[in-house]
VOBA-1610 file (N, C-alpha, C; in pm, whole numbers, padded with zeros to 5 digits, always signed):
BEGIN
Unk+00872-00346+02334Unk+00768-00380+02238Unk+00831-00436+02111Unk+00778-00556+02062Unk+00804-00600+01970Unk+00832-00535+01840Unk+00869-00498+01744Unk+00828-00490+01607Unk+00743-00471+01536Unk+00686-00601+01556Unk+00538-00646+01429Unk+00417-00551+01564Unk+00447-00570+01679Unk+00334-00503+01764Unk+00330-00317+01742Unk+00472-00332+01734Unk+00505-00162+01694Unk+00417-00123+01565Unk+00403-00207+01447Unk+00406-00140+01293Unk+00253-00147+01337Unk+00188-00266+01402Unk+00051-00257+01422Unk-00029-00103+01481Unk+00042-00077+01557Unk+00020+00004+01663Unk+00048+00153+01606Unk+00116+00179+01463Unk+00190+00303+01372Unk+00020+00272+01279Unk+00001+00155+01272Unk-00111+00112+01159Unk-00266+00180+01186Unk-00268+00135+01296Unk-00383+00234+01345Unk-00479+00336+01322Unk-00447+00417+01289Unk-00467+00568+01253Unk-00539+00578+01086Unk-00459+00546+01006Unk-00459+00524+00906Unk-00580+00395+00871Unk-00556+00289+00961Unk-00641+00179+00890Unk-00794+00227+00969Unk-00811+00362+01069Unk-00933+00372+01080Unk-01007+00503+00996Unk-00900+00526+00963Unk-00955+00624+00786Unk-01025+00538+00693Unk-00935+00414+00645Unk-01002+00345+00566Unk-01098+00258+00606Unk-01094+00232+00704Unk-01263+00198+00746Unk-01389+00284+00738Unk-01355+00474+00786Unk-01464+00531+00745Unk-01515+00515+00623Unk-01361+00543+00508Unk-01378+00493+00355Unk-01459+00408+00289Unk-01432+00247+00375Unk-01515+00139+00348Unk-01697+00138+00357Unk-01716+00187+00505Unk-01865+00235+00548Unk-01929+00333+00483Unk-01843+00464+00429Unk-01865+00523+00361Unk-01903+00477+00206Unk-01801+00410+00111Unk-01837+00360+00010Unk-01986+00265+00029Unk-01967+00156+00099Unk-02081+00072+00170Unk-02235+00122+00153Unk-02244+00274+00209Unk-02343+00341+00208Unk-02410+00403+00125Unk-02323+00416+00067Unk-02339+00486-00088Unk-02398+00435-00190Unk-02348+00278-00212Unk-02396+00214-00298Unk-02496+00118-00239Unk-02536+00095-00122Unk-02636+00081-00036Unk-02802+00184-00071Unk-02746+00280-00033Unk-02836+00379-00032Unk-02874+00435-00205Unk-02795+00392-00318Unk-02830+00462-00438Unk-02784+00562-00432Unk-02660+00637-00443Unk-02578+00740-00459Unk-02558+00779-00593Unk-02485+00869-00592Unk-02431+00879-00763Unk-02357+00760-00806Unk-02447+00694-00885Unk-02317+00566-00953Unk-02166+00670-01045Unk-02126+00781-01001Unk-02036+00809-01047Unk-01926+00762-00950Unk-01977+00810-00824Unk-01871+00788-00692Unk-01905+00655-00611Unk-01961+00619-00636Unk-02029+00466-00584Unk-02102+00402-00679Unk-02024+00376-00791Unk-02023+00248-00899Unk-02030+00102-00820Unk-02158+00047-00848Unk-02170-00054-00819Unk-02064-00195-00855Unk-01985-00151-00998Unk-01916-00229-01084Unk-01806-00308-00958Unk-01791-00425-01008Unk-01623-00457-00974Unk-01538-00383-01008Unk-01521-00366-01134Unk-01440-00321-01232Unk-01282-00458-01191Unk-01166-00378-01189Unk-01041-00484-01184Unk-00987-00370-01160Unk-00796-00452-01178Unk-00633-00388-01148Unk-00675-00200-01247Unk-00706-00177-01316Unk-00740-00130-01388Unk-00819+00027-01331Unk-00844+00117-01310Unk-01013+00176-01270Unk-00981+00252-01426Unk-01131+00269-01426Unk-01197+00321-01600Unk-01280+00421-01530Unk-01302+00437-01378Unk-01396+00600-01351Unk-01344+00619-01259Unk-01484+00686-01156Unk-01408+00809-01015Unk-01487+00710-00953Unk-01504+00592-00956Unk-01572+00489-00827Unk-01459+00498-00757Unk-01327+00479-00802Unk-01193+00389-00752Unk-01176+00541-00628Unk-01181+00672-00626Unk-01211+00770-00566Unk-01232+00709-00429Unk-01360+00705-00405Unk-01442+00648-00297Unk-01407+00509-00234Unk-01295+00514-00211Unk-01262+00341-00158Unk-01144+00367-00132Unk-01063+00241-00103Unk-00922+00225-00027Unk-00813+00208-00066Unk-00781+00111-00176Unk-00691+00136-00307Unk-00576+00179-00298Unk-00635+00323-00335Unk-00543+00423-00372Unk-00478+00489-00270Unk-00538+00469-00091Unk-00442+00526+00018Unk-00367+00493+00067Unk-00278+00330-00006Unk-00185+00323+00027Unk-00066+00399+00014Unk-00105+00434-00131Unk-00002+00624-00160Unk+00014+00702-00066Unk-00062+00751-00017Unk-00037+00872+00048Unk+00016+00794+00209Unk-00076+00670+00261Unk-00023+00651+00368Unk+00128+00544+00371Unk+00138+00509+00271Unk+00285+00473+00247Unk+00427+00619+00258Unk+00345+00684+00242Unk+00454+00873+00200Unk+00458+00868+00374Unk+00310+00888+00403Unk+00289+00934+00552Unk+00420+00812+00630Unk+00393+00679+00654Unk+00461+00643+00724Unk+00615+00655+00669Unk+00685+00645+00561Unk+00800+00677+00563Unk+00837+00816+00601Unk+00749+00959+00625Unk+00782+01080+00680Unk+00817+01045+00815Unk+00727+00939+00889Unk+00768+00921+01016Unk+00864+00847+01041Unk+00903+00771+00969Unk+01016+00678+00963Unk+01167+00769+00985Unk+01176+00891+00852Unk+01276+00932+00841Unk+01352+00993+00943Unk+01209+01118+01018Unk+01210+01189+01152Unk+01290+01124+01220Unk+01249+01008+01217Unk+01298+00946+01371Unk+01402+00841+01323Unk+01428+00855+01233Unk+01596+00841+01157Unk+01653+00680+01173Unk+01525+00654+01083Unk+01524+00497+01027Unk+01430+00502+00865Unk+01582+00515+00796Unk+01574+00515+00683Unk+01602+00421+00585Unk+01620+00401+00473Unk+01727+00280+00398Unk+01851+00316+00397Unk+01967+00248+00392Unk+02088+00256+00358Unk+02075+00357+00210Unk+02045+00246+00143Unk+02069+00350+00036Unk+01940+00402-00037Unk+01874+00500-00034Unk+01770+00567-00106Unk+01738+00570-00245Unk+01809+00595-00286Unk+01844+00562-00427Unk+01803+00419-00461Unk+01884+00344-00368Unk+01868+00220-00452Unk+01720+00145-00394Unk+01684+00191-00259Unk+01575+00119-00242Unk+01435+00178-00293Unk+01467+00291-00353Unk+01333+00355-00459Unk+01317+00291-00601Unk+01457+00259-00640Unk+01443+00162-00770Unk+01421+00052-00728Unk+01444+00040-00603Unk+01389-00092-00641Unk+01235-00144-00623Unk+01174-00056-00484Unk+01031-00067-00502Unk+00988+00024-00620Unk+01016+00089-00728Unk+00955+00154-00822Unk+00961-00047-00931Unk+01058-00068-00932Unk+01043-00215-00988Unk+00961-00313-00905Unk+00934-00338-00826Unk+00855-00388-00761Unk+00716-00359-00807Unk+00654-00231-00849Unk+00570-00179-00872Unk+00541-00191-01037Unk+00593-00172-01076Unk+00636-00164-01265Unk+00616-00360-01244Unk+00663-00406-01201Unk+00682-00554-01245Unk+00539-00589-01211Unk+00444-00573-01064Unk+00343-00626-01099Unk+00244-00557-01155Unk+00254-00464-01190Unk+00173-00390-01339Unk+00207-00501-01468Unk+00323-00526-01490Unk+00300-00597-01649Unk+00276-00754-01668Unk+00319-00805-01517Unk+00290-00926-01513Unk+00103-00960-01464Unk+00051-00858-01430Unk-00075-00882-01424Unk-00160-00826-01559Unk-00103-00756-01607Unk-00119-00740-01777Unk-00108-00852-01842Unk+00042-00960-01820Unk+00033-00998-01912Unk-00032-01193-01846Unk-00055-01257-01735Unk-00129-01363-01705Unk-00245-01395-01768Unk-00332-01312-01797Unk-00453-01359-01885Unk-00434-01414-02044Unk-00297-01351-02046Unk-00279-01478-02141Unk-00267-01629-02170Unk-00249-01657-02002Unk-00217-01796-02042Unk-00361-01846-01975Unk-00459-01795-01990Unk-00599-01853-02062Unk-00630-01999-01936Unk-00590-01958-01796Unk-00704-02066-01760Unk-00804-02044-01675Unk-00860-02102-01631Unk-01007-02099-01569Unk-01019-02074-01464Unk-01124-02026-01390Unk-01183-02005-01245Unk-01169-02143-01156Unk-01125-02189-01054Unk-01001-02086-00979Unk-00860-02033-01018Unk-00876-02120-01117Unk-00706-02174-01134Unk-00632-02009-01166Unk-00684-02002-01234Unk-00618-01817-01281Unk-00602-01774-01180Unk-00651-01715-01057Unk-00646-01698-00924Unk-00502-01712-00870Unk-00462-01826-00874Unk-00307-01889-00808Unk-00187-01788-00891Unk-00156-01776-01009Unk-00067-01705-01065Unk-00063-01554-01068Unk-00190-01494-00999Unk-00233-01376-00984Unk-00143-01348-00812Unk-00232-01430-00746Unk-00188-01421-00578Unk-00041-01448-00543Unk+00044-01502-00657Unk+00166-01536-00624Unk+00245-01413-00661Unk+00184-01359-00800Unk+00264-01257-00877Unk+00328-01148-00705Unk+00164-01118-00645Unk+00132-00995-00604Unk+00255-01034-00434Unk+00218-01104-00443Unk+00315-01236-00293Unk+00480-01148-00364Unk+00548-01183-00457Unk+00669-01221-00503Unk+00708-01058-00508Unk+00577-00960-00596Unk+00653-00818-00560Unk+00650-00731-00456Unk+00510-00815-00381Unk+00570-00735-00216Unk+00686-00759-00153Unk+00737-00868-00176Unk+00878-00963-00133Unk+00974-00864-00176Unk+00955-00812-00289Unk+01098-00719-00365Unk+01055-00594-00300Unk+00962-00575-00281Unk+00935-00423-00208Unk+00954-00395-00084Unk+00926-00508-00019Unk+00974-00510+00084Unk+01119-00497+00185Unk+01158-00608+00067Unk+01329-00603+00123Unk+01392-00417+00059Unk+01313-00386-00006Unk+01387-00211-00030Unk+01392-00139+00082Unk+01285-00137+00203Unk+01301-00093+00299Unk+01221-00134+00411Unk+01289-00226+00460Unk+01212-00350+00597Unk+01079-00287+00693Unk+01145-00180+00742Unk+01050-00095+00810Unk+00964-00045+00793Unk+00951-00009+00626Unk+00833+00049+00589Unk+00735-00087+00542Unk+00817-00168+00512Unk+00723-00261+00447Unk+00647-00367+00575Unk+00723-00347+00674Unk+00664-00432+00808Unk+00503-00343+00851Unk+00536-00215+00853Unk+00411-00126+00896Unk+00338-00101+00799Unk+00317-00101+00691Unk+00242-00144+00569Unk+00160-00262+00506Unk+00249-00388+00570Unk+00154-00490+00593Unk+00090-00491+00690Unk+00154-00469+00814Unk-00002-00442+00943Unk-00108-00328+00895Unk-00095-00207+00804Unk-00166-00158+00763Unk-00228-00187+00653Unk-00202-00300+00570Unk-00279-00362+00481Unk-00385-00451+00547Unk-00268-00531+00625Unk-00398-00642+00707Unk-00539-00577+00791Unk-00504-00446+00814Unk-00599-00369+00907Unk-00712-00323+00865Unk-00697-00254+00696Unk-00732-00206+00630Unk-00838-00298+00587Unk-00778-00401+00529Unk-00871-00524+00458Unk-00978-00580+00533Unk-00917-00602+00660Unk-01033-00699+00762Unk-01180-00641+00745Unk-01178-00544+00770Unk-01346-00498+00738Unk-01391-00525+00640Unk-01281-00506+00487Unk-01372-00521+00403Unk-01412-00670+00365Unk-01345-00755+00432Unk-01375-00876+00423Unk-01528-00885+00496Unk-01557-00864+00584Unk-01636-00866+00687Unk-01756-00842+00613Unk-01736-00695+00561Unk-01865-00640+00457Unk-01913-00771+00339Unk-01756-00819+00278Unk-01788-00862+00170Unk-01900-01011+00223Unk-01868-01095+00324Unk-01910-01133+00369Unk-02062-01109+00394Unk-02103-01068+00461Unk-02265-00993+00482Unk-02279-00952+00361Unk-02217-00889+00253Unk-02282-00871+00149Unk-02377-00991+00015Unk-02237-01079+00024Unk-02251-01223-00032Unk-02370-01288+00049Unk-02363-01322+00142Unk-02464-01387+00203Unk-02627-01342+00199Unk-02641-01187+00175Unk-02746-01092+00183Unk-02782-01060+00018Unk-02745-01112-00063Unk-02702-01040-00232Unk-02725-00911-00170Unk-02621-00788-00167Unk-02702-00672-00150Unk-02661-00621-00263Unk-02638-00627-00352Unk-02597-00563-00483Unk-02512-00461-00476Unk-02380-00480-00457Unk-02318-00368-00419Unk-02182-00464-00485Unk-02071-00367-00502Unk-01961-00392-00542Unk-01839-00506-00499Unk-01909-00530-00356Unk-01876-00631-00247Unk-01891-00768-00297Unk-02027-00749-00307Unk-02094-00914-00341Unk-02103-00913-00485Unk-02012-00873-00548Unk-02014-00890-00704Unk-02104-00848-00799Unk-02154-00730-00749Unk-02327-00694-00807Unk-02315-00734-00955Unk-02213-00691-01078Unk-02196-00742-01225Unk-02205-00866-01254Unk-02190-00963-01171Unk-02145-01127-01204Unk-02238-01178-01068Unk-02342-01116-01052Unk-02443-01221-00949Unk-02464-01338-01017Unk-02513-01360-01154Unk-02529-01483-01211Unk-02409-01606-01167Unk-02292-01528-01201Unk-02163-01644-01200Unk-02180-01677-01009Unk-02164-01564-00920Unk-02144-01574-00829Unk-02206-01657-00749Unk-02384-01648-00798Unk-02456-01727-00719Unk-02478-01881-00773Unk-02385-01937-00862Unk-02373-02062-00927Unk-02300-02125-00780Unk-02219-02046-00706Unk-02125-02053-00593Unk-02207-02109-00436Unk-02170-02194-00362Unk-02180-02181-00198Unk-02153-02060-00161Unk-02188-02023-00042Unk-02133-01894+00005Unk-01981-01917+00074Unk-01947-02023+00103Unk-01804-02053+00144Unk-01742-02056+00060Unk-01773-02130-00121Unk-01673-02070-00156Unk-01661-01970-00221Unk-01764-01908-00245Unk-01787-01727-00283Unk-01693-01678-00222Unk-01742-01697-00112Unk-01619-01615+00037Unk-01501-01620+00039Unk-01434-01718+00053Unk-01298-01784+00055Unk-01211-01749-00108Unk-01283-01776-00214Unk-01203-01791-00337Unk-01233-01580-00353Unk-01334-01568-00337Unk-01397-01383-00412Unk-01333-01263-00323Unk-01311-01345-00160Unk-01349-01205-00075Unk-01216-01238+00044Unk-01222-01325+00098Unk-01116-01337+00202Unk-00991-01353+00158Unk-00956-01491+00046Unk-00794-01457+00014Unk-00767-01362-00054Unk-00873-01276-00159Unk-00794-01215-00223Unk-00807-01085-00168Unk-00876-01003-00028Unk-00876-00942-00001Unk-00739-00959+00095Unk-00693-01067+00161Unk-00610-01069+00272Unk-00432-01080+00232Unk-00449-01206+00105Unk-00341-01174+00011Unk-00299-01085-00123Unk-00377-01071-00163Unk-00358-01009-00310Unk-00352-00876-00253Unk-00472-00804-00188Unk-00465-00620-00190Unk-00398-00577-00064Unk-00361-00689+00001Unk-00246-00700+00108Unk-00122-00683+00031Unk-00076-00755-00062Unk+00064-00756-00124Unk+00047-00666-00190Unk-00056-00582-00266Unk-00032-00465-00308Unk-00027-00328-00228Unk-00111-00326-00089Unk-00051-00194-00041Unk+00099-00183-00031Unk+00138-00333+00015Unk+00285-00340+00058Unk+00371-00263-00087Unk+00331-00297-00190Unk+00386-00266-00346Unk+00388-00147-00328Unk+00245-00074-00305Unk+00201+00065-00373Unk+00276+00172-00278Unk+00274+00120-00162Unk+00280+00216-00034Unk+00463+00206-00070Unk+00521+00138-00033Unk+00637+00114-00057Unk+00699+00203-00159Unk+00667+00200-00272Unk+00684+00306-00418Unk+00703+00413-00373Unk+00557+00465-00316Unk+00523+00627-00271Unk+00609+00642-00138Unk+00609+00543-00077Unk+00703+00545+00073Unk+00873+00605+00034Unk+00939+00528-00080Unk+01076+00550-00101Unk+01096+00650-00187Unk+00980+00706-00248Unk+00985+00840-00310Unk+01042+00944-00193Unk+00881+00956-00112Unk+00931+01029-00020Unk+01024+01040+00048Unk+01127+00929+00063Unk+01218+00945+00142Unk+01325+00994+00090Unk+01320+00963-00109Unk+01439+01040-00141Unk+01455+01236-00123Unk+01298+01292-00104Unk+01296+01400-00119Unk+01340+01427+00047Unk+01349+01368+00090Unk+01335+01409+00287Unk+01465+01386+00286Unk+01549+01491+00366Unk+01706+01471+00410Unk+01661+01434+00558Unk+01806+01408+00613Unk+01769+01386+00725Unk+01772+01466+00832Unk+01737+01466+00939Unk+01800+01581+01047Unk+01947+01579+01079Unk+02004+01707+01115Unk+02150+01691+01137Unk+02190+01599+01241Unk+02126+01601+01335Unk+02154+01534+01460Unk+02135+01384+01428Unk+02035+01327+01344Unk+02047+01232+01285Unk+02160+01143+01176Unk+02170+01248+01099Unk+02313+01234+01000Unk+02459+01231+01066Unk+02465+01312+01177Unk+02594+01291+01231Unk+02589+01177+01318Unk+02484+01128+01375Unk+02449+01028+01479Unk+02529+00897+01403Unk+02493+00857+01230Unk+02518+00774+01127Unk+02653+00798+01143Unk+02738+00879+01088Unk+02863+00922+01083Unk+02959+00853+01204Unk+02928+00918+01326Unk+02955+00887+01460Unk+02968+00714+01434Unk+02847+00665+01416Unk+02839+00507+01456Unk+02909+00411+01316Unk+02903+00487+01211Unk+02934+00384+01058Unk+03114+00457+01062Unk+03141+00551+01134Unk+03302+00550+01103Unk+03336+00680+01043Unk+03399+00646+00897Unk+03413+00692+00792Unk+03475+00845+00800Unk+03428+00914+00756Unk+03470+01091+00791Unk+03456+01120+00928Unk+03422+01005+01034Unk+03418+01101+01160Unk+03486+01014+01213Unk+03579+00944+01153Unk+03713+00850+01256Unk+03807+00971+01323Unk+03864+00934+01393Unk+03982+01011+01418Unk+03948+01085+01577Unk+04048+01130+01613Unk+04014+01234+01776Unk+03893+01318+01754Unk+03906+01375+01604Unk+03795+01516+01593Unk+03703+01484+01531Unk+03735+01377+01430Unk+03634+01294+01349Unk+03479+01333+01400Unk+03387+01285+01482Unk+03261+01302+01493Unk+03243+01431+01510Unk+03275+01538+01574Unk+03258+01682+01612Unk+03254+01756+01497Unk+03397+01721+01431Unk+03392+01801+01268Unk+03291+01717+01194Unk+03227+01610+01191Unk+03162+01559+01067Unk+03004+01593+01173Unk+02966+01622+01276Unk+02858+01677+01335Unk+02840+01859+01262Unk+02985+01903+01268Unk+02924+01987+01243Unk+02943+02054+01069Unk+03005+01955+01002Unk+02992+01989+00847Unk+02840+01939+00827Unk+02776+01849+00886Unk+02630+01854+00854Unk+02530+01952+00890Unk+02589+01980+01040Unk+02448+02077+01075Unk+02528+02226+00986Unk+02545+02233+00898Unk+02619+02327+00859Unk+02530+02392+00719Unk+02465+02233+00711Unk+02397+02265+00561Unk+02226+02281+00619Unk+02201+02373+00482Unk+02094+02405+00466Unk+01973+02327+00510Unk+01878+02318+00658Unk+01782+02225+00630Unk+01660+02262+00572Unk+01634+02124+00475Unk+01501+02113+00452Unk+01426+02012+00460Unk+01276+02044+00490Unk+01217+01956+00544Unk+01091+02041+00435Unk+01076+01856+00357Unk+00922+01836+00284Unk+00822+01769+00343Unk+00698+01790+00326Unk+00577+01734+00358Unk+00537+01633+00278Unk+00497+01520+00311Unk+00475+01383+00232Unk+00341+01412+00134Unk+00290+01484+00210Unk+00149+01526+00106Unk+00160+01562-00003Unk+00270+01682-00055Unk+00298+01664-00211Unk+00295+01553-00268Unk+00392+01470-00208Unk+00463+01348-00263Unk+00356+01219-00347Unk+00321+01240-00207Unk+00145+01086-00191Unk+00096+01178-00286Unk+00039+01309-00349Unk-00088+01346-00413Unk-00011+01340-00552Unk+00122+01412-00580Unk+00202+01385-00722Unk+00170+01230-00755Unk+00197+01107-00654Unk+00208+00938-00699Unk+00067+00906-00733Unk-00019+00978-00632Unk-00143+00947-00682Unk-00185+00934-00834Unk-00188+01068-00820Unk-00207+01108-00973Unk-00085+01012-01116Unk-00003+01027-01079Unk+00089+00926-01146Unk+00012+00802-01200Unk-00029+00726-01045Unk-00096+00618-01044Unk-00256+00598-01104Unk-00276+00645-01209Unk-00392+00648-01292Unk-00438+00519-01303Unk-00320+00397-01333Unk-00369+00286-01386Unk-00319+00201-01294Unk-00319+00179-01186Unk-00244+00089-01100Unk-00387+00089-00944Unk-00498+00094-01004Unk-00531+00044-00854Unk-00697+00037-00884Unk-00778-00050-00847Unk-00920-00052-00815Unk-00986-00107-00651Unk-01123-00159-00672Unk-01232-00126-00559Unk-01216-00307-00573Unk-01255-00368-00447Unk-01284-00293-00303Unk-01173-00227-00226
//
């Protein structure tokens, strides 16, 4: 099995959580719910309430933790941990200030659009290369994630249903629009690129957290040893460096701390759809 068929196939699980999420939110503000948890608003990069709660966003955290727990288990990790947490923590930090700071340069609908979708393109790119594996199964779980809500946004636009989808705050601007290019400029690229390149960002962050807290298994660590050389060269080399590892203390953390600590961290780093 391929790779990209593999991360699809790890993606699964997870991207049919956030579909209940999606149908769930959907319904809510469908049906007249509490506009606390089903805020009709767009809002932006930004959330200002507990709408952002009720939606998808924010599970790239926890399922970014989740798939690097499985990653580690099965003892495909980064080279270096350290360095590939700074570097998706920069990855993350960078498109926080560069999407802070683009509205400064003040241009218009679409055009603002392009310097937004590239930013988000350029730091999944850096997040990615921190740790290949996680960031391969993160974009199949972005792409998985999104498709529905495209789908919704779609039927929503076409239907005005006043919901967060079809722009319920900016129906005026929106319906100045075709529905193709409502669709295309509001709902498909920037659902497929933009909150695509950010799970890859977000998940990635929370992904290389977790991995710095996760050691590895012994049998794993000496497996490294064995194959990279180093302290286990020699006649006795792998046996003694098998067993100065299984020697130490194991521990094994649960990603769920991890994802719910980043969450919370992540106050200002994520909105709806």
């Amino acid at each position: 099995m391929s790779a990209g068929r593999r991360a699809f196939r790890e993606a699964l699980p997870p991207a049919a959580i956030a579909l209940a999420v999606t149908l769930l939110r959907l319904a809510g503000e469908r049906l007249g719910w509490s506009a606390v948890w089903f805020s009709r608003d767009t809002g932006g990069v930004v959330p200002s309430r507990l709408g952002w709660v009720v939606g998808i966003t924010w599970l790239a955290l926890p399922v970014g933790a989740w798939f690097a727990g499985r990653l580690v288990r099965a003892g495909d990790r980064p080279t270096s941990t350290g360095r590939a947490t700074a570097q998706a923590l920069g990855a993350a930090a960078l498109l926080y200030v560069l999407l802070r700071l683009l509205p400064a340069l003040r241009l218009g609908f679409p055009a603002f659009l392009f310097p937004i979708w590239a930013t988000a393109v350029v730091c999944a790119w850096i997040a990615w290369r921190a740790w290949p594996a996680l960031g391969r199964t993160l974009l199949a779980y972005g792409v998985l994630s999104r498709l529905p809500v495209v789908v919704v946004m779609l039927l929503a636009l076409r239907g005005h249903w006043g919901t967060h989808y079809d722009y319920a705050d900016a129906a005026a601007f929106v319906r100045q629009m075709s529905l193709a290019a409502a669709f295309v400029w509001l709902a498909l690229v920037p659902q497929l690129v933009f909150w695509t390149a950010y799970t890859v960002v977000a998940g990635t962050a929370a992904g290389t957290l977790t991995a710095a807290l996760l050691r590895p298994r012994p049998a794993d660590a000496a497996g490294r040893l064995r194959v990279g050389g180093g302290a286990g060269r020699g006649p006795h080399g792998p046996a003694r460096a098998g067993r100065r590892v299984a020697g130490r203390p194991r521990r094994r953390l649960s990603a769920l701390p991890v994802s719910l600590s980043a969450a919370l961290l992540y106050d200002r780093a994520g909105a709806l759809p």
